[in-house]
C-alpha positions in Angstrom: 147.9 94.3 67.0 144.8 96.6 65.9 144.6 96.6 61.8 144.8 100.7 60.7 145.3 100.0 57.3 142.0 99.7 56.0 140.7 102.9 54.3 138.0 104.9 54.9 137.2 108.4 52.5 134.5 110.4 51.9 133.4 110.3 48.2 134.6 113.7 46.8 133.2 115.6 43.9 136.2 116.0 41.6 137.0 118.6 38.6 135.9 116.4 36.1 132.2 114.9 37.4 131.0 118.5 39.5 127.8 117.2 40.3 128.3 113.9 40.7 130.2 112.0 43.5 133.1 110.2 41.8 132.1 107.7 44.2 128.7 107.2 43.1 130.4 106.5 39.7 132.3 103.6 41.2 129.5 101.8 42.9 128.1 98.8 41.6 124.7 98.6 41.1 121.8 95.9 42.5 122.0 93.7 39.6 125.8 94.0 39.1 126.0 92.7 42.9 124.0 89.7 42.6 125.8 88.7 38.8 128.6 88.9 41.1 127.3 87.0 44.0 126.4 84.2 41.5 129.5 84.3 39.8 131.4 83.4 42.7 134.7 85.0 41.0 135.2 87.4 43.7 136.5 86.6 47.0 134.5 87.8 50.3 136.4 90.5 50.8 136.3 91.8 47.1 132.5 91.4 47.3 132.1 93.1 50.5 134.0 95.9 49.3 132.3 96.3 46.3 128.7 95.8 48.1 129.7 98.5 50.5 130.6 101.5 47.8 126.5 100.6 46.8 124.9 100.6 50.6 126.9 103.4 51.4 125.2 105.6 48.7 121.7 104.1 48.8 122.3 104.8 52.7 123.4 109.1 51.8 120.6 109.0 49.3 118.0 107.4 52.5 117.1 105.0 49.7 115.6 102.5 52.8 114.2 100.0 50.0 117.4 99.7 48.1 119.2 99.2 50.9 116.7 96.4 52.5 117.1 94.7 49.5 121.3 95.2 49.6 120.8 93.7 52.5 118.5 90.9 52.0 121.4 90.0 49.4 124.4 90.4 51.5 122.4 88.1 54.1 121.6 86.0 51.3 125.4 85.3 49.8 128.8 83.3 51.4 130.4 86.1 51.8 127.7 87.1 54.7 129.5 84.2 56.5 132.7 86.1 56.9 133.5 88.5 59.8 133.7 90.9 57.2 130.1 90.0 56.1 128.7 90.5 59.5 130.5 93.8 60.7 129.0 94.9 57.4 125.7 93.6 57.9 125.3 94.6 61.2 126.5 98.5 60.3 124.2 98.9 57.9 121.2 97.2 59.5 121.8 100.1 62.2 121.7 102.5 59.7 118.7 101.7 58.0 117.1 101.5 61.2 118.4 104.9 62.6 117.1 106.2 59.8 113.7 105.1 60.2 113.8 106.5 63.7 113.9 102.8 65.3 116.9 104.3 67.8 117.0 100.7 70.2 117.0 98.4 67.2 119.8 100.5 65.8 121.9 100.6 69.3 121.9 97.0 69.0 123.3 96.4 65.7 125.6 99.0 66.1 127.1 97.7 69.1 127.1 94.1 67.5 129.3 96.0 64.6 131.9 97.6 67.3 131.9 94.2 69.0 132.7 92.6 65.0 135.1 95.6 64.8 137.2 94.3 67.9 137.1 90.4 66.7 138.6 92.0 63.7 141.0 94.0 65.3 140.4 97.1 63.1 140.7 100.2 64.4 139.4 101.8 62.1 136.3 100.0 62.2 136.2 100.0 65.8 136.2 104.1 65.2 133.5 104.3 63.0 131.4 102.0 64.9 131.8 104.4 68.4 130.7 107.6 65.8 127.8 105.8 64.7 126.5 104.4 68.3 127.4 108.1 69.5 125.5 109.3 66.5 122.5 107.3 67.4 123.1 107.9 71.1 122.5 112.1 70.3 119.0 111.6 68.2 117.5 110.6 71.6 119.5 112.7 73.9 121.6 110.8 75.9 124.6 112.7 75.9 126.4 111.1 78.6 126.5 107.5 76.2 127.3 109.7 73.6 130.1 111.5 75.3 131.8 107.6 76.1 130.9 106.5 72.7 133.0 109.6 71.2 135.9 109.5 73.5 136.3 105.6 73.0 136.2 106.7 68.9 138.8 109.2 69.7 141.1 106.5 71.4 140.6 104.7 68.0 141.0 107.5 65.7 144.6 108.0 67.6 145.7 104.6 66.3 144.3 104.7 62.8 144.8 108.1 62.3 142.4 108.4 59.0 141.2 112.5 58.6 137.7 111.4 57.3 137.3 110.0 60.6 138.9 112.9 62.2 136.0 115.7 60.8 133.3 113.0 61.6 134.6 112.9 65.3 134.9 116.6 65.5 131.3 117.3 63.9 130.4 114.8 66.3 131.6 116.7 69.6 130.6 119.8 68.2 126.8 118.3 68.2 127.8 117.0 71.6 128.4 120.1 72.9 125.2 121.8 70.9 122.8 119.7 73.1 124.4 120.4 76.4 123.9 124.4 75.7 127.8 125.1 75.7 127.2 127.0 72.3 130.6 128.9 72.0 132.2 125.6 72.4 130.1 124.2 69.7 131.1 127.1 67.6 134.7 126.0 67.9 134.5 122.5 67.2 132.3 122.9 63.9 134.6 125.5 62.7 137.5 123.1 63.0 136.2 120.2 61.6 135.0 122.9 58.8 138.3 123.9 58.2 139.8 119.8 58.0 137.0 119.2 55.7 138.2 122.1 53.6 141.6 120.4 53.5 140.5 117.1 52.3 137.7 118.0 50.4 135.0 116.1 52.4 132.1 117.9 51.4 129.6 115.7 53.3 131.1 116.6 56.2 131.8 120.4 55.5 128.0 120.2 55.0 127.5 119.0 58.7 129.9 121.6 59.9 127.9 124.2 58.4 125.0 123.0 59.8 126.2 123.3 63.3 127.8 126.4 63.0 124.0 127.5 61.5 122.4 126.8 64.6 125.3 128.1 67.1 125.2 131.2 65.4 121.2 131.1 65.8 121.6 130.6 69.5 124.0 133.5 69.6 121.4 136.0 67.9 123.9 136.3 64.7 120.8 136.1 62.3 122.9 137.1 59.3 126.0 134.8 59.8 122.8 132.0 60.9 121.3 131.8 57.7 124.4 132.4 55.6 125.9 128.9 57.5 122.4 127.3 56.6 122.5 128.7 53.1 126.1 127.0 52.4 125.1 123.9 53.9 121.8 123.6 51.9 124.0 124.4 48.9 126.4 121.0 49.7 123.5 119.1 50.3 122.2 119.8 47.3 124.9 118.9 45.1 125.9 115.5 46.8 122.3 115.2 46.5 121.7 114.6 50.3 118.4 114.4 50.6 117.8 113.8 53.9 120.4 116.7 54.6 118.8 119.1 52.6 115.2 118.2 54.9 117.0 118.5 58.2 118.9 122.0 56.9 115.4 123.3 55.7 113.7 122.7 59.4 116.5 124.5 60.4 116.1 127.2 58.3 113.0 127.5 59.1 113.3 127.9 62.9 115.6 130.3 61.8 113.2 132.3 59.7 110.4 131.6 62.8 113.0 133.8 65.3 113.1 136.7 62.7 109.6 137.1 62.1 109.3 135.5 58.6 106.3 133.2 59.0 105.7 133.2 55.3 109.3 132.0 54.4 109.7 129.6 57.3 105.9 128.1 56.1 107.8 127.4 52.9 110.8 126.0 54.4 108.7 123.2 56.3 106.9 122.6 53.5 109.5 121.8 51.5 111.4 119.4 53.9 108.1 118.1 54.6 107.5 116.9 51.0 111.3 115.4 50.9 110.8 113.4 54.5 107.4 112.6 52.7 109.3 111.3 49.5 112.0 109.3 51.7 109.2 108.0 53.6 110.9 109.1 56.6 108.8 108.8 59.7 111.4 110.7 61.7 111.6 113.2 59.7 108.2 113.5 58.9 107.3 113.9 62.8 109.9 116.9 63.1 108.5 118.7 60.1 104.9 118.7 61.1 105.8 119.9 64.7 107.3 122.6 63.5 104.3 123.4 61.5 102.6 123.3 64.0 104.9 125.7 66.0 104.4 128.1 63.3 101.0 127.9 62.8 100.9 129.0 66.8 102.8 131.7 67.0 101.2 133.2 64.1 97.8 133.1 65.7 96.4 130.4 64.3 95.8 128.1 66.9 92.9 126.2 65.2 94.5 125.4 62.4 97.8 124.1 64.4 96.0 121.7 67.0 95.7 119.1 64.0 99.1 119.4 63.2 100.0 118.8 67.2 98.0 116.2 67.7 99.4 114.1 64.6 102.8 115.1 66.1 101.7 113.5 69.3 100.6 110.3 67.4 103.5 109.7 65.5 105.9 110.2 68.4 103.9 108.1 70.8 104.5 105.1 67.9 108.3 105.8 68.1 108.6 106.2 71.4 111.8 108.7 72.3 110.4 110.3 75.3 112.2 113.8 75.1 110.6 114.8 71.4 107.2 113.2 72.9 107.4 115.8 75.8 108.2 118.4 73.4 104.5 117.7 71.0 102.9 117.6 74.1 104.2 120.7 75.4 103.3 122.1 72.1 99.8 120.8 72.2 99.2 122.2 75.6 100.0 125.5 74.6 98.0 125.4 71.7 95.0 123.9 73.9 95.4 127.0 76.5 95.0 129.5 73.5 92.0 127.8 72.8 90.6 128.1 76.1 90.3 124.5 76.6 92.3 124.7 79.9 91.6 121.0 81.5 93.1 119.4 77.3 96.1 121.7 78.3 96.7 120.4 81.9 96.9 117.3 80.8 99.6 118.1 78.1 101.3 119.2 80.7 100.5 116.5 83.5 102.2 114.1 80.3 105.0 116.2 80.4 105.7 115.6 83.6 105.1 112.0 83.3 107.0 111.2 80.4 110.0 112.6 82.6 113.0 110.0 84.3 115.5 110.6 86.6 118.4 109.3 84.7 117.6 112.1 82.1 119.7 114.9 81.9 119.6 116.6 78.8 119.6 120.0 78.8 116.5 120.2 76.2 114.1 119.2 79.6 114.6 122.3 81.5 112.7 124.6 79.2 109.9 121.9 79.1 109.8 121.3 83.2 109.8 124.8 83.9 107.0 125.6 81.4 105.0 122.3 82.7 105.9 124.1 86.2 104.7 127.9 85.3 101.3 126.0 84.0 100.5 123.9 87.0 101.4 126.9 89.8 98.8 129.1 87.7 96.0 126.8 88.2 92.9 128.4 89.4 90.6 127.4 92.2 88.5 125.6 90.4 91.1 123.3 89.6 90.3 121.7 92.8 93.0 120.4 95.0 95.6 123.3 93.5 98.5 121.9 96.6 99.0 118.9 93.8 99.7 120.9 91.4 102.0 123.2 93.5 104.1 120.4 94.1 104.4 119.2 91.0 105.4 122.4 90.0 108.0 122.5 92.6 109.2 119.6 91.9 109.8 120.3 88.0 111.5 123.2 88.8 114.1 121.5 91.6 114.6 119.0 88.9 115.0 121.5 86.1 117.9 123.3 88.9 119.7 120.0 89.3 120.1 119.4 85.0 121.2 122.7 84.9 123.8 122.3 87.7 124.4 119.1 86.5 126.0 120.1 83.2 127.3 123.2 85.0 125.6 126.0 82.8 124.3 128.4 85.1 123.1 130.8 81.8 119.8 129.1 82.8 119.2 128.8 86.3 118.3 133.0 87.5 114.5 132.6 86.0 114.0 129.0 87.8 115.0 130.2 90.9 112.2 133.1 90.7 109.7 130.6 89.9 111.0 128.5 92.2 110.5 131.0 95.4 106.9 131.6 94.0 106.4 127.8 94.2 107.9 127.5 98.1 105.8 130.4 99.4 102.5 129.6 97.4 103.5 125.8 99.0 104.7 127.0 102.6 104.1 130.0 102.9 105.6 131.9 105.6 107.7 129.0 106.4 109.1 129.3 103.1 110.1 133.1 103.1 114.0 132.4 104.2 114.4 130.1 101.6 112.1 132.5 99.4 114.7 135.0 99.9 117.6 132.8 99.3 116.2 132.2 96.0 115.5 135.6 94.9 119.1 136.8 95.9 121.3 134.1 94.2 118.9 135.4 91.5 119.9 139.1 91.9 123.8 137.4 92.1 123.4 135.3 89.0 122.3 138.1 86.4 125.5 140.1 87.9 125.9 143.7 86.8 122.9 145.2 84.1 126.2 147.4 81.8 127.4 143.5 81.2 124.8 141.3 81.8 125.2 137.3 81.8 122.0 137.1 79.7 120.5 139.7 76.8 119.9 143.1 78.9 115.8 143.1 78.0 115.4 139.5 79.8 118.3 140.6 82.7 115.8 143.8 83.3 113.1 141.9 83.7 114.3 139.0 85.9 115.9 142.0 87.8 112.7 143.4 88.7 111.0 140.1 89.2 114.1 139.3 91.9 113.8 142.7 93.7 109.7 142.5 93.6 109.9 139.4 95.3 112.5 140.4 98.0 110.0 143.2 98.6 107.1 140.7 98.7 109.0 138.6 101.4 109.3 141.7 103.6 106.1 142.4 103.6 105.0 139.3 104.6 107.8 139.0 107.8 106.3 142.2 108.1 102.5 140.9 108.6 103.6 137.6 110.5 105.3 139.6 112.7 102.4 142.2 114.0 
């Protein structure tokens, strides 16, 4: 039989402490633990539960060198012997390396937890441990782990039945469902787990529902309902005193502010969640704060002054390693590079896109990257030298672009990469290439459907219209010339 009894609640701000979590109240602090360790009046478990209420808040707070040295103690003390103990150690180990961005060290304490969790035959435990692992699995885009980390937490959560793991699980999907592009669904999920929070008064989590809905809302051009979502979220952070929270709902603020045309306000949102990453020491953090400076810098014309801010990105993502953020800095950097005129600095970005690519990943994030790598390389001028290369490469990124978007069965995205991709078989084949040319450019036309109810906003459904019918009118011609 699986143990459900054990509890697991969010700390809640009551009445009577508003800004402080009654939680926080409750937890003992570093020198009460080790009094207590040396005391030897409390049992494992009674330790273990008391050392958790402390880790668990130097963990919200992203207080890393508290909770080394919470560890260092647990590791240190008899009840680290226990199964209890371990689980414990192990969870929180994970932690403190997912939040220093050290994703495979975390994976493997985490799964050592869930595999503590099942010797204990908690479900409850066993829950928590899939969210985390499917947590972890989502900072570094695997979605399919994350998908069976979140429907073996579900199985879990049926048995235990606890709500705070409930809203956890849904803000988890609803993440899920962010990175695979499926937006209104998204939408739906963060609203419900919005709306449980509510109910229970988890405020951590209505926080993380907010965020979500913030950036569904982005995607669906609702600029208003965008920032008032990021607004309420920031607010929670704020008073549970989330700092990390409050960083990652400032970045998102300011791409926010970037799609509205408010350099000025967006520079100040980065620079703010900059200075709190920099205060947590927060290498993670710290990475995604200066790419989007440098993002910002870019588009507002000052390419100079972003390449710094690029290549640093590039630095500190080649130490930590997650290949999908990587490609993303170089991308970045290449574009930068190219506005500078130094065109051979920007094909190699791009060439590192390419490279940093792998055929088991399938996140949505790489199409945008492959088709821009793509769109690069089939520009290349003659004195590029050999420019068939780079015509196959950029056939290639765009056929594996096609098969990601087919894969997660969003075709939202595939009209433009067919275009580009009839460019790439004719500037490849040539005439050869014209019937599959032409292929390409009507499942185009097809795709975009009707222009009084386009599939995609009507300005870019226009213009992929006339890029379609331009190139059906380009392959006539040339039947026309291979034929006299």
């Amino acid at each position: 039989m699986f143990r459900t009894d054990r509890a697991l609640t969010e700390p809640k701000i009551t009445e009577k402490s508003p800004t402080l979590m009654a939680e926080l109240l409750l937890a003992p602090s570093l020198q009460e633990l080790q009094n207590a360790a040396k005391s030897g009046r409390l049992t494992d478990e009674q330790f273990c539960n008391f050392w958790r209420k402390a880790a668990s808040q130097a963990s919200l707070r992203n207080k890393r060198e508290l909770l080394t040295r919470l560890l260092d103690l647990l590791d240190g003390s008899a009840a680290r012997q226990s199964q209890w103990g371990r689980l414990l150690f192990h969870q929180y180990s994970g932690l403190l390396f997912l939040s220093e961005g050290q994703f495979s060290k975390a994976n493997t304490e985490l799964l050592a937890q869930r595999q503590m969790a099942w010797d204990l035959a908690d479900a409850t435990e066993l829950a928590l441990a899939n969210l985390e692992l499917a947590h972890s699995s989502l900072q570094i885009f695997h979605l399919e782990q994350a998908e069976g980390f979140l429907k073996d937490a579900a199985h879990w959560i049926g048995v235990g039945g606890e709500p705070a793991l409930q809203v956890k699980l849904l803000n988890r999907r609803a993440e899920l469902a962010g990175q695979q592009h499926l937006t209104t669904t998204s939408l739906k999920l963060a609203r419900h787990a919005l709306a449980l929070a509510r109910q229970y008064r988890f405020r951590l989590e209505q926080a993380t529902a907010w965020h979500r809905i913030g950036i569904n809302l982005m995607h669906h051009r609702d600029w208003e309902g965008s920032e008032q979502a990021l607004r309420d979220c920031l607010r929670l952070r704020q008073t549970v005193r989330d700092q990390y929270g409050q960083a990652e709902t400032l970045l998102s603020l300011a791409n926010l502010q970037m799609r509205i045309s408010q350099p000025d306000a967006a520079l100040q949102s980065i620079n703010a969640a900059l200075s709190i990453m920099e205060k947590l020491a927060n290498p993670f953090g710290i990475a995604q704060a200066i790419y989007l400076k440098a993002v910002l810098l870019y588009k507002n014309g000052q390419s100079q002054a972003a390449l710094s801010w690029a290549i640093k990105t590039v630095e500190m993502r080649l130490r930590q390693g997650e290949p999908t953020r990587l490609a993303q800095s170089f991308s970045n950097l290449a574009r930068i590079y190219a506005e500078l005129g130094q065109t051979q600095q920007a094909l190699i970005s791009q060439l590192k896109v390419l490279e940093l690519y792998r055929p088991a990943i399938t996140n949505p994030q790489w199409v945008e990257l492959l088709v821009e790598a793509g769109d690069y390389l089939l520009r290349q001028p003659p004195a590029q030298g050999d420019l068939q290369q780079y015509w196959h490469k950029s056939f290639e990124a765009y056929r594996t672009a096609i098969e990601i978007i087919e894969h997660h069965q969003n075709l939202f995205y595939l009209a433009p990469v067919l275009g580009r991709m009839a460019r790439a078989l004719l500037k490849l084949d040539g005439f050869d290439a014209i019937p599959e040319a032409i292929h390409c450019y009507e499942l185009q036309l097809n795709l975009l459907g009707d222009i009084d109810s386009p599939t995609v906003p009507v300005e870019e459904a226009i213009a992929q219209r006339a890029e379609a019918l331009t190139g059906l009118q380009v392959c006539a011609s040339l039947l026309r010339r291979r034929q006299t």
